[in-house]
BAKOLFI-647479 format. One record per residue (C-alpha): residue number from 1; residue in one letter; x, y, z. Coordinates in nm, 3 decimals. Example, Ala and Ser with C-alpha at 12.3 -4.5 7.8 and 13.67 -1.06 7.14 Angstrom:
# residues 2
<site><nr>1</nr><rest>a</rest><x>1.230</x><y>-0.450</y><z>0.780</z></site>
<site><nr>2</nr><rest>s</rest><x>1.367</x><y>-0.106</y><z>0.714</z></site>
//
This chain:
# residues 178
<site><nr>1</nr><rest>x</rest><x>-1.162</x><y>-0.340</y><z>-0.069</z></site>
<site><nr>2</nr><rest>x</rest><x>-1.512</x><y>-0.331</y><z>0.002</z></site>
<site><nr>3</nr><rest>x</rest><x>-1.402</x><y>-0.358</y><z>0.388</z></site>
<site><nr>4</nr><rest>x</rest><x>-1.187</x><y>-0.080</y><z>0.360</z></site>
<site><nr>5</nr><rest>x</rest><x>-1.455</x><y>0.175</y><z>0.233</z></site>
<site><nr>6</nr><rest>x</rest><x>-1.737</x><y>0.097</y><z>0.515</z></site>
<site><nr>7</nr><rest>x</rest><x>-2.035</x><y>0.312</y><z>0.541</z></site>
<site><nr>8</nr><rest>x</rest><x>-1.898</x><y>0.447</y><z>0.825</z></site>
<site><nr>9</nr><rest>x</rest><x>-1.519</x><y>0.460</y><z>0.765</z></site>
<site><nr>10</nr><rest>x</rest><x>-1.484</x><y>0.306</y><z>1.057</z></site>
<site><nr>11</nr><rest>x</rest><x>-1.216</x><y>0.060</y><z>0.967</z></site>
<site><nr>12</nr><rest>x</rest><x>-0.984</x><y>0.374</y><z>0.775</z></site>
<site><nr>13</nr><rest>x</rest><x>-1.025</x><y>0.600</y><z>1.100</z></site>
<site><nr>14</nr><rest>x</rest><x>-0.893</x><y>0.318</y><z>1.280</z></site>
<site><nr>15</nr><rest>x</rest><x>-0.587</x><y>0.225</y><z>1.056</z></site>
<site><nr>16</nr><rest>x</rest><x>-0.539</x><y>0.595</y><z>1.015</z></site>
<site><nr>17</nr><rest>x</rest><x>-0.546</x><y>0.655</y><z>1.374</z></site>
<site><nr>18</nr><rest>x</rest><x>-0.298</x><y>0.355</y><z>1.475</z></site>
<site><nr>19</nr><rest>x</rest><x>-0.050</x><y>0.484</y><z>1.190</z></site>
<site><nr>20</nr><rest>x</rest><x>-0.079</x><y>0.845</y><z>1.371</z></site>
<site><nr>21</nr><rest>x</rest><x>-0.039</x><y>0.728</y><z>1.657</z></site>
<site><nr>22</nr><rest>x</rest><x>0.283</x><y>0.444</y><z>1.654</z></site>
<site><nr>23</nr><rest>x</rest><x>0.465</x><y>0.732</y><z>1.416</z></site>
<site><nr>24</nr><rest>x</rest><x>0.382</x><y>0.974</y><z>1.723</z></site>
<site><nr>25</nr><rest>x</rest><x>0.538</x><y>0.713</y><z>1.962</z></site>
<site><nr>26</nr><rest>x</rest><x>0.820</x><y>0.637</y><z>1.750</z></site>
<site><nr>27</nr><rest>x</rest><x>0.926</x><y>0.992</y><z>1.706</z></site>
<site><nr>28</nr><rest>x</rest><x>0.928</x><y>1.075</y><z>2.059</z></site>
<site><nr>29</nr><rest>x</rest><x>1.113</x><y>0.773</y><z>2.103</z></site>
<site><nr>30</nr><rest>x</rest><x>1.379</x><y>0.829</y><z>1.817</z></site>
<site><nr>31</nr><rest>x</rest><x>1.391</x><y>1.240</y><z>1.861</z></site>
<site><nr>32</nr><rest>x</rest><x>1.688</x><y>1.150</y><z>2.185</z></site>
<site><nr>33</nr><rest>x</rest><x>1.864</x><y>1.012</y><z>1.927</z></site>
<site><nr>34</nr><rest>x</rest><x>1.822</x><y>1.224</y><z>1.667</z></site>
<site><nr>35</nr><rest>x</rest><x>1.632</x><y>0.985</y><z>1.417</z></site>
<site><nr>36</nr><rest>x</rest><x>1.274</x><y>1.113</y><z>1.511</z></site>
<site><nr>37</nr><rest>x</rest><x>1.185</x><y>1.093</y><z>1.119</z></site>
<site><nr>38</nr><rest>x</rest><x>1.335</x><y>0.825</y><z>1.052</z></site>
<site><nr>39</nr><rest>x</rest><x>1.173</x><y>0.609</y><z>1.403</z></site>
<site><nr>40</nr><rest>x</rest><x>0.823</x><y>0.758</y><z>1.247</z></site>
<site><nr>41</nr><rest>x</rest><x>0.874</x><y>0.591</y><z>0.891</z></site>
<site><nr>42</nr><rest>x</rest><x>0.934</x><y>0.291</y><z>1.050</z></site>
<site><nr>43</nr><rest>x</rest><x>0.623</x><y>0.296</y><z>1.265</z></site>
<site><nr>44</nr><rest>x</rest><x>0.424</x><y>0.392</y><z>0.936</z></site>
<site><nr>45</nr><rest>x</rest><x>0.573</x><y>0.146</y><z>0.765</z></site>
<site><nr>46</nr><rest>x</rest><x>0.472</x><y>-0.125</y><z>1.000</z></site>
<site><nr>47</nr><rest>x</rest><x>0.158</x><y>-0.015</y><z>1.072</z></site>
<site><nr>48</nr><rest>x</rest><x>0.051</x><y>-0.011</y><z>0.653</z></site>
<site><nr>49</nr><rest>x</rest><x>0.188</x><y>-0.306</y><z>0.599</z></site>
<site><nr>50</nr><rest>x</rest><x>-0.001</x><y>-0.502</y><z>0.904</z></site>
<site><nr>51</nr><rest>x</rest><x>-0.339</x><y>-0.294</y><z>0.770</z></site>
<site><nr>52</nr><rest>x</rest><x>-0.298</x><y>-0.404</y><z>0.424</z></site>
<site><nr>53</nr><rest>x</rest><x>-0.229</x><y>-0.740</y><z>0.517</z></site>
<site><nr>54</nr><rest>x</rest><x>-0.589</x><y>-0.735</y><z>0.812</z></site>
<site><nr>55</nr><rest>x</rest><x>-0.753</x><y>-0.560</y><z>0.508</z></site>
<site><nr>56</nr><rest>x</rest><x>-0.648</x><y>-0.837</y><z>0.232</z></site>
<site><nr>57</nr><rest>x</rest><x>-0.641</x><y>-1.124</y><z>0.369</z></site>
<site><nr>58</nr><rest>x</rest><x>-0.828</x><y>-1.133</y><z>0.732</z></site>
<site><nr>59</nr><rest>x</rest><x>-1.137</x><y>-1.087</y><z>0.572</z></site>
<site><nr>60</nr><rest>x</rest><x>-1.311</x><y>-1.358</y><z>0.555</z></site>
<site><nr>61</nr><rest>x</rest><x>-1.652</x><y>-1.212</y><z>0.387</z></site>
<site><nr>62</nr><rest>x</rest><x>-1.441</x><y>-1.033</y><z>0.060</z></site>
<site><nr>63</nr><rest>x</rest><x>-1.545</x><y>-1.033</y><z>-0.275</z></site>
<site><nr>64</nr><rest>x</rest><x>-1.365</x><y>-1.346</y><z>-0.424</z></site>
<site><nr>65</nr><rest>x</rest><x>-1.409</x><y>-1.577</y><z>-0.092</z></site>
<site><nr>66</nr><rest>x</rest><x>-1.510</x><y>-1.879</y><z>-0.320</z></site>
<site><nr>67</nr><rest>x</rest><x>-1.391</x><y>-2.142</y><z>-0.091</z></site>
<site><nr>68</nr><rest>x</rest><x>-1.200</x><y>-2.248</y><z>-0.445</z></site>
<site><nr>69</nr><rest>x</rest><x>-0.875</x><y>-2.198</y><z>-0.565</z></site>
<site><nr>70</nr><rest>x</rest><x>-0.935</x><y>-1.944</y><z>-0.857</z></site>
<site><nr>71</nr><rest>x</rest><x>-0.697</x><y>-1.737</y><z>-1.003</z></site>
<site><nr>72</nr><rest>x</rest><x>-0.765</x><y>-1.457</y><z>-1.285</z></site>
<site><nr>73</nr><rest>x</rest><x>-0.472</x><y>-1.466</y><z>-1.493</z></site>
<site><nr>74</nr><rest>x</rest><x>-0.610</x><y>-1.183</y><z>-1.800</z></site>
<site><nr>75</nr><rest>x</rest><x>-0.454</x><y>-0.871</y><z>-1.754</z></site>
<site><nr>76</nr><rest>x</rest><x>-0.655</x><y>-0.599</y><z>-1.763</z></site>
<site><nr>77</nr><rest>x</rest><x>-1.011</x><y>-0.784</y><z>-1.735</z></site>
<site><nr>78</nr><rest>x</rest><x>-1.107</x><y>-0.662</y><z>-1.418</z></site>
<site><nr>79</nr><rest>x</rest><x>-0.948</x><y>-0.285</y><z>-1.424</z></site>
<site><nr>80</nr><rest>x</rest><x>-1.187</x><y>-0.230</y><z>-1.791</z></site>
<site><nr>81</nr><rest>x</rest><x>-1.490</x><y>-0.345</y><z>-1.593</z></site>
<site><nr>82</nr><rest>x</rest><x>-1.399</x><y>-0.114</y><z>-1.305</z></site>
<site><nr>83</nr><rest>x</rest><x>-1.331</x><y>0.151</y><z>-1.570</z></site>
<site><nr>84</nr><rest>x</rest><x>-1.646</x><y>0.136</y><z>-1.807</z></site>
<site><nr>85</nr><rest>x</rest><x>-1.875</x><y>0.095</y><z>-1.461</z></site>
<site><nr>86</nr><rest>x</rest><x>-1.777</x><y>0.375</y><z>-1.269</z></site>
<site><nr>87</nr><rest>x</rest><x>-1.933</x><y>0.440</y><z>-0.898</z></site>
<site><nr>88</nr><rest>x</rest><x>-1.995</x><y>0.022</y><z>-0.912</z></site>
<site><nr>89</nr><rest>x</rest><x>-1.810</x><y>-0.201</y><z>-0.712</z></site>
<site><nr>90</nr><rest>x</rest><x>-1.563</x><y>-0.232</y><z>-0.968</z></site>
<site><nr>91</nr><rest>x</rest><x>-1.461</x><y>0.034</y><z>-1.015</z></site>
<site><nr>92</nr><rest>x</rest><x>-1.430</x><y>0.089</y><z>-0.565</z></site>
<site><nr>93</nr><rest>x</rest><x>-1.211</x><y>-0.171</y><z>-0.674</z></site>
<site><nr>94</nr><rest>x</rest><x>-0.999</x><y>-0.032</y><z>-0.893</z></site>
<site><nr>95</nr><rest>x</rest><x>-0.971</x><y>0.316</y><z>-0.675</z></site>
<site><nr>96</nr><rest>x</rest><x>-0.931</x><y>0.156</y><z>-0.371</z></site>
<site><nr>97</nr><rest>x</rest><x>-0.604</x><y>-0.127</y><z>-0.482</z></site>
<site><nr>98</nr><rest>x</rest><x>-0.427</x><y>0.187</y><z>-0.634</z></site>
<site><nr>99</nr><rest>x</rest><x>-0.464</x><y>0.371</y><z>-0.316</z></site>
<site><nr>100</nr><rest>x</rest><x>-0.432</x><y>0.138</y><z>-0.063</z></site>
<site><nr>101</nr><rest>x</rest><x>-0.081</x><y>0.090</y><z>-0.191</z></site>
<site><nr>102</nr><rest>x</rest><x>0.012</x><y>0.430</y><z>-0.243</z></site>
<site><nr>103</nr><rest>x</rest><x>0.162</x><y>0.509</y><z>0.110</z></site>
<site><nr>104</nr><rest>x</rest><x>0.394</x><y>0.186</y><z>0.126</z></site>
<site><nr>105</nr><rest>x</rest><x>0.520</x><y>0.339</y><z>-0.238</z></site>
<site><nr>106</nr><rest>x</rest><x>0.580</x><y>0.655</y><z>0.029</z></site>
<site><nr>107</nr><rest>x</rest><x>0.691</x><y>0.534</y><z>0.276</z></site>
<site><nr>108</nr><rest>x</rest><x>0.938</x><y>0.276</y><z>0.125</z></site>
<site><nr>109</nr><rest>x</rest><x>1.093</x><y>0.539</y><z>-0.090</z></site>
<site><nr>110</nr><rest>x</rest><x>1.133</x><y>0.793</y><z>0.180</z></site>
<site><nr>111</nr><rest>x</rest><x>1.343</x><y>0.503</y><z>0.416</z></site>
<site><nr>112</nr><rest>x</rest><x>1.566</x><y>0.376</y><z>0.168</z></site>
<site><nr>113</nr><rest>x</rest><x>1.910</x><y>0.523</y><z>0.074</z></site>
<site><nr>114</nr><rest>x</rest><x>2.014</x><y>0.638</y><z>-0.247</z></site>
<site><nr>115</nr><rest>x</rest><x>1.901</x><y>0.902</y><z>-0.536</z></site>
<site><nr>116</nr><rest>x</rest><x>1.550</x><y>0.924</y><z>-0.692</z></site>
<site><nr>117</nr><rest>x</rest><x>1.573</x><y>0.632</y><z>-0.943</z></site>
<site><nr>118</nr><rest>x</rest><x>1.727</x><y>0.442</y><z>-0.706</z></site>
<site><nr>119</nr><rest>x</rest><x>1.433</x><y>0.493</y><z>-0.490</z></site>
<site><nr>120</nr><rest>x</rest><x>1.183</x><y>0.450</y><z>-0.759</z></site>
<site><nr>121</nr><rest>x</rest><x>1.266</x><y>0.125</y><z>-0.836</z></site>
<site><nr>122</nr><rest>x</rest><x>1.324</x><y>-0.031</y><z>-0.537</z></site>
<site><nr>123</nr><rest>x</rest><x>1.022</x><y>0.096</y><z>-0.365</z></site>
<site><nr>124</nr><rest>x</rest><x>0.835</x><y>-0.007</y><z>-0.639</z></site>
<site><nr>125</nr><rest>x</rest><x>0.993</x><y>-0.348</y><z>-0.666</z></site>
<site><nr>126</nr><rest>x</rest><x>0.897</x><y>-0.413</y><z>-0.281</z></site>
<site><nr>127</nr><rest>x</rest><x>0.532</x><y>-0.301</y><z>-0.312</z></site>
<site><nr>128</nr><rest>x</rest><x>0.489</x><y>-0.552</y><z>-0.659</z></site>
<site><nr>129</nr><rest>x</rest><x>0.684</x><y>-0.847</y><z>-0.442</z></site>
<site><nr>130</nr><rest>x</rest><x>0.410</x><y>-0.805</y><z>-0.141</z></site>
<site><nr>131</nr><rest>x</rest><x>0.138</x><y>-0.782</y><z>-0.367</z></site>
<site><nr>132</nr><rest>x</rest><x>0.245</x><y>-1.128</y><z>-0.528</z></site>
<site><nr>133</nr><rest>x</rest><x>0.278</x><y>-1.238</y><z>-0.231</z></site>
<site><nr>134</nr><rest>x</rest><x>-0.110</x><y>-1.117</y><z>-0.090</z></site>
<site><nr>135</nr><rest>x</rest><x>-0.201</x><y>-1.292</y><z>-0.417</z></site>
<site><nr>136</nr><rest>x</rest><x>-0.062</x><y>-1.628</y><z>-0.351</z></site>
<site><nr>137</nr><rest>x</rest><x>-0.144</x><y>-1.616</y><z>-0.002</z></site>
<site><nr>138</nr><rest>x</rest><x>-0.515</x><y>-1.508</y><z>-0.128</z></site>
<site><nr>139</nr><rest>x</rest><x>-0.526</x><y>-1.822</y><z>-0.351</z></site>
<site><nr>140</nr><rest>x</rest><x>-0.380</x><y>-2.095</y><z>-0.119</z></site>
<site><nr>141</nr><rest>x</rest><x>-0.667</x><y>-1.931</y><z>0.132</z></site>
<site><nr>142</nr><rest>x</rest><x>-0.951</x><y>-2.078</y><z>-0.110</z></site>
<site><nr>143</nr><rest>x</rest><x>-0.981</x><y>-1.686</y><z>-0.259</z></site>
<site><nr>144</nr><rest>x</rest><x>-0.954</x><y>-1.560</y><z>-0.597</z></site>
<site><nr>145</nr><rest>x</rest><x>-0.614</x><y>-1.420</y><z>-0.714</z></site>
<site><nr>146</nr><rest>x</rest><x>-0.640</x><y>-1.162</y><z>-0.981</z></site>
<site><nr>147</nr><rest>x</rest><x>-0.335</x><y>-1.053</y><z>-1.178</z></site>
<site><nr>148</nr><rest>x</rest><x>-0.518</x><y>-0.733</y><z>-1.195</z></site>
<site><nr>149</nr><rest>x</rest><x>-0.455</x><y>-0.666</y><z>-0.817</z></site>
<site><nr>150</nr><rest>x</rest><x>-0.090</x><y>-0.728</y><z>-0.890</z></site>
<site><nr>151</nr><rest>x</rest><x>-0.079</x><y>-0.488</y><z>-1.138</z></site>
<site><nr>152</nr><rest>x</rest><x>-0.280</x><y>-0.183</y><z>-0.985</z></site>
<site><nr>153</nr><rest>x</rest><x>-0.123</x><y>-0.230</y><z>-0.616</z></site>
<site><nr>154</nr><rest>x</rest><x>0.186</x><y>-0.188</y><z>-0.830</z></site>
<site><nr>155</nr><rest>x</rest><x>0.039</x><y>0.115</y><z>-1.014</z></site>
<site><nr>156</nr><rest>x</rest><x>-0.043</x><y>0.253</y><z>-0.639</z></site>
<site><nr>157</nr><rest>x</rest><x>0.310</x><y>0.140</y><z>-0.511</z></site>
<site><nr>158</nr><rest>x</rest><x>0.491</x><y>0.340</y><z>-0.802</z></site>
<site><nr>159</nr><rest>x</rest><x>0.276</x><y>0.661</y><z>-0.698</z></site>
<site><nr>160</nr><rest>x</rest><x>0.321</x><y>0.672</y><z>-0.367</z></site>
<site><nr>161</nr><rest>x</rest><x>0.719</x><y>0.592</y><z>-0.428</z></site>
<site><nr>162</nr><rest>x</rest><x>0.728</x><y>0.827</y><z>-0.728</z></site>
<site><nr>163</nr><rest>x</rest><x>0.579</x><y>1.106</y><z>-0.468</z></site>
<site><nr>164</nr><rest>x</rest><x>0.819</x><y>0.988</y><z>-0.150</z></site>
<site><nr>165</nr><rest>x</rest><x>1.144</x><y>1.001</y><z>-0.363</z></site>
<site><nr>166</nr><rest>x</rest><x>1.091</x><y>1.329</y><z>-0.524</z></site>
<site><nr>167</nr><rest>x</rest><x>1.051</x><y>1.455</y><z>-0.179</z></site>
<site><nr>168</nr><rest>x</rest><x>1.349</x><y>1.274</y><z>-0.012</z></site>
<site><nr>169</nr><rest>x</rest><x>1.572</x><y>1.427</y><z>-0.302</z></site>
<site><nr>170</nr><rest>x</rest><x>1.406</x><y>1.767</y><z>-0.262</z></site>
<site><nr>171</nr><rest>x</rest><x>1.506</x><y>1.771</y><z>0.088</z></site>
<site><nr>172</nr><rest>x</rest><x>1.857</x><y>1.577</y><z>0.069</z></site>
<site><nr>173</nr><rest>x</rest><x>1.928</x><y>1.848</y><z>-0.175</z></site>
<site><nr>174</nr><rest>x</rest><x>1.849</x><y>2.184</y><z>0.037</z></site>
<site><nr>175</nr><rest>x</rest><x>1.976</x><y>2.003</y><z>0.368</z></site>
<site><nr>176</nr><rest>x</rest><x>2.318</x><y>1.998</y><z>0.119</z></site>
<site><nr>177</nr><rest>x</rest><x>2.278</x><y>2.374</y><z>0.019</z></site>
<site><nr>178</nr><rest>x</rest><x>2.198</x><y>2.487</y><z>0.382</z></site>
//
């Protein structure tokens, strides 16, 4: 995370930037055929899921590169540190796993089909199976993989999704009435 929040920003301008423009591409691309929105969340889509993956697990100075195979398997441990600390590097830890995985929870939840719940829970679902996933590729890497990760990119995954499918079913629902 530490990566992520640079003294200069550099490395979120960038990610930022390359999201704005591939959804810019993609529109143009999709608005001939109509799916301009659609092309966009795609583009987005790819683009956060390639930066969370640089920003997790490219990183070869991050906090936990032990060169052993650790793993942190008490909930809660590190997100009470990050808590009772704030401003510390904890708790830049804690901020920065919820939000990192907020706009795949967006995103997600905004490209699949269905009602809210349905939504919900499947956006949700997909953001705690890539986090697992970051874990266990963290901890064959020689890194430390914290259950706490798991459980606040899932916290961040659930926001972001909670936000997306509210708005998809706000607008499915006055695209109906119009």
């Amino acid at each position: 995370m530490r990566s992520l929040i640079g003294a200069n920003g550099a490395e979120l301008f960038l990610l930022v930037a390359a999201c704005a423009l591939a959804m810019g591409v993609a529109a143009a691309f999709g608005h001939s055929r109509g799916k301009a929105l659609r092309y966009a969340l795609w583009a987005a889509l790819i683009t956060i899921v390639s930066g969370i993956a640089a920003l997790t697990l490219l990183n070869p100075s991050a906090p936990g590169s032990t060169g052993m195979h650790l793993v942190n398997l008490t909930p809660f441990q590190e997100i009470e540190r990050g808590l009772t600390h704030r401003g510390s590097s904890s708790w830049v830890n804690v901020v920065g796993n919820v939000a990192m995985f907020m706009p795949l929870g967006l995103v997600l939840a905004c490209l699949i089909p269905g009602g809210f719940w349905r939504r919900l829970t499947l956006a949700t679902a997909a953001g705690l199976a890539f986090t697992v996933i970051i874990e266990c590729l963290q901890f064959g890497m020689g890194r430390v993989a914290d259950i706490d990760d798991v459980i606040l990119n899932t916290a961040g995954a659930f926001v972001g999704a909670f936000a997306g499918a509210a708005g998809a079913t706000i607008a499915a629902r006055l695209s109906r009435d119009a």
